[in-house]
C-alpha positions, 0 to 999 in steps of 0.5 A: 584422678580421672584426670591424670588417667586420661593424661596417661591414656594420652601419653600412651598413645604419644610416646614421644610427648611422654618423654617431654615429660620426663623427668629425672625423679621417673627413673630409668623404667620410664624410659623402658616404658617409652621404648616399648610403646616406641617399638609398638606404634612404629610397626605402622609405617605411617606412625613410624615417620611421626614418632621418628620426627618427634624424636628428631624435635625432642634433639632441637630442644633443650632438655635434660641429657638424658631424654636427648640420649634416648631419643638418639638410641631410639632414632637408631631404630626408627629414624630414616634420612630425614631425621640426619640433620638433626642427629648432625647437629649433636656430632659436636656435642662431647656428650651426645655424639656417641649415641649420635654417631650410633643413629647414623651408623644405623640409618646409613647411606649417603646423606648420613655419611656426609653428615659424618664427613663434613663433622670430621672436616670441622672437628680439630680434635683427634679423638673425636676425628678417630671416632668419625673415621670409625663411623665412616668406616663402618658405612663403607664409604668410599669417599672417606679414604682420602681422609684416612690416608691423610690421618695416616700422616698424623701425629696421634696414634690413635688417628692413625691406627683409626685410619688404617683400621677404615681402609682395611674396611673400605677395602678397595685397590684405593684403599691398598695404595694409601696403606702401601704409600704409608709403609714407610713412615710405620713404627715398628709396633704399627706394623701388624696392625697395618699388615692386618688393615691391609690384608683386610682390603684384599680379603674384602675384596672377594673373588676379583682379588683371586685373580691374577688376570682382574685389572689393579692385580698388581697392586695386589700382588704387591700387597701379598708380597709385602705381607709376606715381611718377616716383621709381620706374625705367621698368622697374617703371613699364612693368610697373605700366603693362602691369598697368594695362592688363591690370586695364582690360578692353576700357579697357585701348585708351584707355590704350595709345593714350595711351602711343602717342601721348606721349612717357613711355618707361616707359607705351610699354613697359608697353603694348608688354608688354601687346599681345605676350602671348598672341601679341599678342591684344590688338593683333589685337583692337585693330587697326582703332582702332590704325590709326585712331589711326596719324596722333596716334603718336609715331615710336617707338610706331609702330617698336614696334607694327610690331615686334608685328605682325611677332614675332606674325605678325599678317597685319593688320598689312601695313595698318600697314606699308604706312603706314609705307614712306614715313615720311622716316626711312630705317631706318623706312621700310626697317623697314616694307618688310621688314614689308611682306613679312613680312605682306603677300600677292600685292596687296604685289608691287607695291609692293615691285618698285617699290621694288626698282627705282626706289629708294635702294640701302638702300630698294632692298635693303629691298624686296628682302628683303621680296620674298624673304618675301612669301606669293605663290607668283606672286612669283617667276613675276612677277619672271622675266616682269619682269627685261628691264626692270629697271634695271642698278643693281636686277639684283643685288637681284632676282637675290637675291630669285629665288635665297632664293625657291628660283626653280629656273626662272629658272636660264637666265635667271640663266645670261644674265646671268651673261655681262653686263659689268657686273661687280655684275650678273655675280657676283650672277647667277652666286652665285644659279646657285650656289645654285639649280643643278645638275649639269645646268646645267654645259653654261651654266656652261662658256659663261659660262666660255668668253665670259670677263667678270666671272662666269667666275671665280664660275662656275668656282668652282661647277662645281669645287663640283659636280665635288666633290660630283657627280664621275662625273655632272659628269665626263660633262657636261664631257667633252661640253663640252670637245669643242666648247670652245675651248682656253683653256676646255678647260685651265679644264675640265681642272682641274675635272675634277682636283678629283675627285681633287685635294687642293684645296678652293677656286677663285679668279680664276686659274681663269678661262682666262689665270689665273696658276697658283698651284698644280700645278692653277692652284687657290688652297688652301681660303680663301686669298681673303678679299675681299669678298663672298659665297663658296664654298669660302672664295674669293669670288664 
């Protein structure tokens, strides 16, 4: 026994001598213990060089798979230039290349990469060919692009989409002349993934490509317009497009106004793509010609500028949409006022209230929305000021935009028209009373109560609400209220004034005086209403 402990003290401080040791009845968990104490030891750079040799050994010796297989993963790891010979030596073995590959994938530079040349240049077989490509592909090495523009000329399929799939990594204007010279001899269900290879090697390439100026432009530019075939899908077009404008410079407008102005999808979301980078700095830039051009747009160039000018907050863009609000399709037109708020500022309000009040109900809550988020401090000042003249039909809209507004001081006139009979107006009043008030408010709460009509219910349910969250500062207010309330009122105050202690958490219809009780309290359970509309606690307004 002592003697097996110190063999294993031993093979814990030689991890490398404990895989010699394997053997297939150990099971996987052995390995797993090994890679452990692998990872361990090599955080010493000194120990890190030794164990990476001794896996390079365990490679050159004729032990199980397995063992063979792990020391490769575990080279991927730990393993530097000097451990490429040996996993070299496995890239013509069918059962240890993959893990082999993977080793100098991960150890890279030049010695790796030529290693994984000069296994391609023995290999005779396409698979195996392909799979060396990829791994070259993966290191970015140069060196390898005249062998995959020769595997393009090959008869596998699999060796020439591997190739193209390299040169697209490698990118390079090398790279872009061996897929151009291939275009020709492409079957019709290669194209795409050639059109892919090649729009690759241009992006790669990063800002050199987008300028027209840089020397080799003109292969590139060749490229663009070769991706720009109809033979290849929108996406790939769009991208070749955004890339083409990009490469124009300040050419790049006359390019996007003609996509605005046509009808080809693919040119209108490659210029899309172009005016969103950067947050949109192209589209600021070429703002005033873009608005020029506004009246030659087709509909659906100008729903995705605007699109931009909002995702980029552009202010300018306010211009655009006001354009737009009177555009005959409705969802367009409702777009822009939405827009039209977003972007706009206190000269907007005007327009937006007209809307709000003499429009189509699907206008009307569109301008609506868009006085929700105009950047006006005056707007919510000027609303109050105007609501005596707002039609019925358009009361619920304003009284929305003064609750997301945060209009604290249009609480007394929303209490006002809480108590009207019309029953949109009421409830409408009484949800932005829910979301703008207080405690303080209970006194008005208790008279839209007390007058009965379509928002006594709601505001019964927001008392309940605040005697919850508020109970001893809600309890004192309607103690007040319920000395000079008539009885029907008091028997609704009672059952508010309960909830600080009930085991109820939602109001409905019945709370309003001459309610039919439902519970000990006359309280409906916690979302037991599902009708429509807005709710607190589960029960609708």
């Amino acid at each position: 026994l002592i003697f097996l402990f110190a063999v294993s003290i031993a093979q814990a401080k030689d991890p490398v001598g404990a895989l010699r040791g394997w053997l297939p009845e150990h099971g996987l968990a052995t390995f797993n213990r090994i890679a452990n104490e692998i990872h361990a030891a090599s955080r010493d750079g000194g120990a890190r060089g030794q164990i990476a040799k001794g896996l390079a050994a365990i490679l050159s010796e004729n032990g199980p798979a397995a063992v063979r297989r792990f020391a490769c993963e575990q080279l991927a790891i730990v393993g530097g230039e000097a451990e490429v010979e040996a996993l070299a030596g496995l890239l013509e073995d069918e059962a240890l290349e993959t893990p082999a590959r993977g080793a100098l994938e991960r150890i890279g530079g030049p010695k790796a990469a030529g290693a994984l040349r000069a296994a391609y240049a023995k290999s005779e077989k396409a698979q195996a060919r392909a799979s060396l490509l990829g791994s070259l592909g993966k290191l970015g090495d140069a060196q390898a692009i005249p062998l995959a523009k020769a595997a393009l000329a090959e008869r596998n399929a699999r060796l020439r989409e591997a190739a193209r799939v390299v040169l697209g990594e490698i990118g390079g204007n090398p790279a872009i002349a061996a897929l151009l010279g291939a275009e020709a001899a492409l079957a019709k269900e290669e194209r795409q993934s050639w059109g892919s290879a090649l729009l690759a090697c241009i992006e790669g390439m990063g800002a050199p490509a987008a300028r027209a100026e840089e020397s080799g432009a003109a292969i590139i530019r060749q490229a663009l317009e070769r991706l720009q075939d109809g033979a290849q899908p929108v996406k790939i077009r769009a991208a070749a497009f955004a890339a083409k404008v990009r490469a124009a410079g300040p050419g790049g407008l006359d390019l996007v106004l003609e996509a605005l102005r046509g009808q080809d999808a693919a040119m209108l979301k490659g210029a899309f793509s172009a005016l969103r980078e950067e947050n949109g700095a192209r589209l600021r830039m070429w703002h005033q010609p873009i608005m020029r051009a506004y009246d030659t747009m087709a509909a659906t160039g100008r729903d995705g500028l605007l699109d931009i000018y909002v995702a980029a907050d552009i202010r300018a863009g306010a211009g655009f949409a006001m354009r737009m609000i009177n555009d005959e399709t409705p969802s367009r037109r409702q777009n822009a006022l939405r827009a039209l708020g977003q972007l706009g500022s206190e000269p907007d309000f005007d327009v937006l209230f007209e809307r709000v009040v003499g429009a189509s109900a699907e206008d009307r809550a569109a301008a609506a929305d868009g006085l929700a988020h105009l950047r006006a401090a005056s707007t919510g000042g000027r609303l109050m000021a105007l609501l005596p003249a707002v039609p019925t039909e358009s009361l619920p809209a304003v009284t929305d935009v003064l609750a997301r507004r945060g209009a604290r001081s249009a609480v007394p006139a929303l209490l006002s028209l809480a108590r009207a009979r019309d029953a949109e107006t009421a409830r409408a009043a009484v949800k932005a009373v829910a979301t703008l008030g207080d405690v303080s408010d209970i006194p008005g709460l208790v008279d839209v109560v007390d007058k009965g009509g379509p928002g006594a219910a709601g505001a019964a349910q927001f008392l309940a609400k605040i005697a919850r969250a508020e109970p001893q500062a809600a309890r004192e207010r309607l103690v007040v209220a319920m000395a000079t309330a008539p009885a029907p009122t008091q028997e609704v105050i009672s059952k508010i004034m309960a909830l600080a202690t009930a085991d109820v958490a939602g109001l409905g219809r019945n709370l309003a005086p001459g309610g039919k009780a439902e519970s000990p309290l006359g309280l409906k359970a916690d979302g037991a209403s599902k009708g429509p509309g807005a709710a607190i606690d589960g029960n609708p307004l």
